[in-house]
C-alpha positions in Angstrom: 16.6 17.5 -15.2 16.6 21.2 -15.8 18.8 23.4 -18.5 21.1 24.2 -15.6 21.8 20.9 -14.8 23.0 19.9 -18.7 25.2 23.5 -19.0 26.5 22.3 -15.6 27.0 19.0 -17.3 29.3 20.4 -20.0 26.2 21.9 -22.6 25.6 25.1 -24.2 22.7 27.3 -23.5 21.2 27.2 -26.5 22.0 23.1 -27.0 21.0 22.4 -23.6 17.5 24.8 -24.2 16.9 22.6 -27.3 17.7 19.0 -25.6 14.7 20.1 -22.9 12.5 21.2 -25.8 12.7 17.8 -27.5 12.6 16.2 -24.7 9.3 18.0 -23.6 8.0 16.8 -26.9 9.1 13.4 -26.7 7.2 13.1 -23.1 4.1 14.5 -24.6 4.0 12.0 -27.4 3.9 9.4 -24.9 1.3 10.7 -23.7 2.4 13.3 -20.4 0.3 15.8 -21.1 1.7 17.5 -18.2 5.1 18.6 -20.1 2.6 21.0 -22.3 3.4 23.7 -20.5 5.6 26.8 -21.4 6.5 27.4 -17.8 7.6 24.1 -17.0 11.4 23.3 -17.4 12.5 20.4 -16.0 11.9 16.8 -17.3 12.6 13.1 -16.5 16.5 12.2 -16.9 15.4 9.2 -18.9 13.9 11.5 -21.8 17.2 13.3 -21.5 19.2 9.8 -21.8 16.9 8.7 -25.0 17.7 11.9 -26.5 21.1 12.3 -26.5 22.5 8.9 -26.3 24.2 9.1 -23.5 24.4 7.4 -19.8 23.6 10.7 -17.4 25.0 9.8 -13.7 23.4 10.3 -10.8 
């Protein structure tokens, strides 16, 4: 999931900029070094899910 696709889901900017960069962090703890990267903005919607709480749909 991208920041686009949580505004579009009913986010803020700023909230849905911050959800991505905690769930970029969460992903490199478990070990993706991949997701250290500035450039990169999308991330599993399973990070995304843990995060927040709540059930994303399809």
């Amino acid at each position: 999931m991208t920041k686009e696709d949580l505004i579009a889901v009913g986010y803020t900017k700023s909230t849905a900029q911050g959800i991505i960069r905690e769930a970029k962090a969460l992903m490199i703890k478990k070990g993706f070094a991949f997701y250290n990267n500035k450039r990169l903005g999308s991330v599993p919607k399973e990070a995304i899910e843990e995060i927040t709480g709540i059930k994303l749909s399809e």
